[in-house]
C-alpha positions as CSV (number, residue, x, y, z in Angstrom):
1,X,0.0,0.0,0.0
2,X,2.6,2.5,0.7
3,X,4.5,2.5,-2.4
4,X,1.7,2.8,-3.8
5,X,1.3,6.7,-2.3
6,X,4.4,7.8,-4.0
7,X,3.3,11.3,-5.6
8,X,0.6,11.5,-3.6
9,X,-0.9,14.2,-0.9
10,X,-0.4,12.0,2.0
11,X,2.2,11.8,4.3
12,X,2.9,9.1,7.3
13,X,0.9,9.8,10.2
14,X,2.8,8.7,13.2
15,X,1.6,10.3,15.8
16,X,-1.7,9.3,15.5
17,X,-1.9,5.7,17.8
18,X,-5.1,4.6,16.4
19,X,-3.6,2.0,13.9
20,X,-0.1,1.3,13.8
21,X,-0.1,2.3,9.8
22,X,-1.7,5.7,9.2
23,X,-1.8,8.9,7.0
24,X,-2.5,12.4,7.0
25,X,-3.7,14.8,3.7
26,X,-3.2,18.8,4.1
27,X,-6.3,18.8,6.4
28,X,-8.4,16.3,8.6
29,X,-10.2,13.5,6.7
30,X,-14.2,13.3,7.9
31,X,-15.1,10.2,5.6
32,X,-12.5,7.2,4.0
33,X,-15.2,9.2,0.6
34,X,-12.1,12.1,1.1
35,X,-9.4,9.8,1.0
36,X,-10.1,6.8,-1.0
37,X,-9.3,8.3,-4.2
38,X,-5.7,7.6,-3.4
39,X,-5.6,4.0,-2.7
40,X,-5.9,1.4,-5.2
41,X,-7.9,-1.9,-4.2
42,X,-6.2,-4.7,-2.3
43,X,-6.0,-8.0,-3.1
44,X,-5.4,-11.0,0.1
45,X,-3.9,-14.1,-1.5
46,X,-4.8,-17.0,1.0
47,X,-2.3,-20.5,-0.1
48,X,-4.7,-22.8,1.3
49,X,-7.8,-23.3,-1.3
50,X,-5.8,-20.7,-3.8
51,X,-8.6,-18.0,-2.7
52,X,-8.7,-14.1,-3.6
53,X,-10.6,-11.4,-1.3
54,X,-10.5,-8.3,-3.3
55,X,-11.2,-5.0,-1.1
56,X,-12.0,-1.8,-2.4
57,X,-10.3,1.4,-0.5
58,X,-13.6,1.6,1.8
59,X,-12.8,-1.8,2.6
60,X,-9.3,-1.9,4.3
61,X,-8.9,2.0,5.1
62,X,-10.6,3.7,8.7
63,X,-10.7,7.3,9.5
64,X,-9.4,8.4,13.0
65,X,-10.8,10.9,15.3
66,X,-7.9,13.2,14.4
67,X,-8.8,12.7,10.3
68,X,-6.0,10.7,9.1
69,X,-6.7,7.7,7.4
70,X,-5.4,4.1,8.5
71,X,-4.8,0.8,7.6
72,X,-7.5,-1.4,8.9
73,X,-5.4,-5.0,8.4
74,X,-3.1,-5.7,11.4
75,X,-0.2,-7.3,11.0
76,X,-0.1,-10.6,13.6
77,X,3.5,-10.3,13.7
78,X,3.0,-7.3,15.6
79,X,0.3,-8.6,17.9
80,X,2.2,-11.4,18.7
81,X,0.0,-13.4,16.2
82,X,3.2,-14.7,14.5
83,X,2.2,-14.9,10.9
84,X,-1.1,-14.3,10.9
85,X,-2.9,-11.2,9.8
86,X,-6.0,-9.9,11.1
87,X,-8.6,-8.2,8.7
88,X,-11.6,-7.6,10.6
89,X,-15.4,-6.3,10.5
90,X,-14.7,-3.0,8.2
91,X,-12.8,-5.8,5.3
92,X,-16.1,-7.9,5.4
93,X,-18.4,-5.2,4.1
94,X,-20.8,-5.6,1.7
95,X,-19.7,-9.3,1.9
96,X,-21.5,-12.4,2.3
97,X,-19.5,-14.9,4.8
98,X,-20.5,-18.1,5.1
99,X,-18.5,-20.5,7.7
100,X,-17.9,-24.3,7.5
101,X,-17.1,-25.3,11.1
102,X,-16.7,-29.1,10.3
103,X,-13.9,-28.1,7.4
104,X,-12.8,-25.6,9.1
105,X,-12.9,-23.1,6.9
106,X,-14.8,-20.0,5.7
107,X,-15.7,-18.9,2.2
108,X,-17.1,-15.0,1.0
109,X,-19.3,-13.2,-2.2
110,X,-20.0,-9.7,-2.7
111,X,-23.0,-8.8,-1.6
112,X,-25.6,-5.9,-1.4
113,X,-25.8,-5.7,2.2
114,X,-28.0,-2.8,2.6
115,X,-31.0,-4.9,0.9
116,X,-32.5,-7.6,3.3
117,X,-33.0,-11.5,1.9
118,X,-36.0,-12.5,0.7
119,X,-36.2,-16.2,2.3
């Protein structure tokens, strides 16, 4: 993701403690809507079943309280995880999850999550 901002407004937020990977623009983000425009979607490659989750910018990116805009993926390493990454409830929007407990193993489609089922 970062060298992906090469060029761009945004500059490394450090100070902000929110996330441990965040930016900052020339003034205080209200909405990811401000910010998104610079980041290009993201693409988690998982070995086992050769899967793909794609995530848009509004997917993957959280605004803080002071405006900057952070990565919402934590690395494990860094959590004492080991190499594990954690993606969480902001990554799984406008997706459908569906979890196989006897494989072990969960599975995902896009889906228009502001329109209820109709069974």
């Amino acid at each position: 993701v970062r060298a992906d901002l090469n060029g761009k407004p945004l500059k490394d937020a450090d100070e902000d403690k929110s996330l441990p990977v965040c930016w900052k623009g020339a003034k205080p983000f209200k909405s990811v809507n401000e910010v998104k425009n610079h980041f290009k979607p993201l693409a988690l490659s998982f070995m086992k079943g050769n899967a793909q989750l794609e995530l848009l910018p509004e997917a993957y990116l959280i605004v803080t309280k002071r405006g900057n805009a952070c990565l919402g993926i934590l690395n494990g390493g860094e959590v004492r995880l080991g190499e594990l990454n954690v993606i969480g409830d902001i990554s799984m929007q406008d997706k459908m999850v569906i979890y196989d407990n006897e494989k072990k193993q969960i599975g995902w489609v896009s889906a228009n999550c502001n329109r209820l089922p109709t069974s």
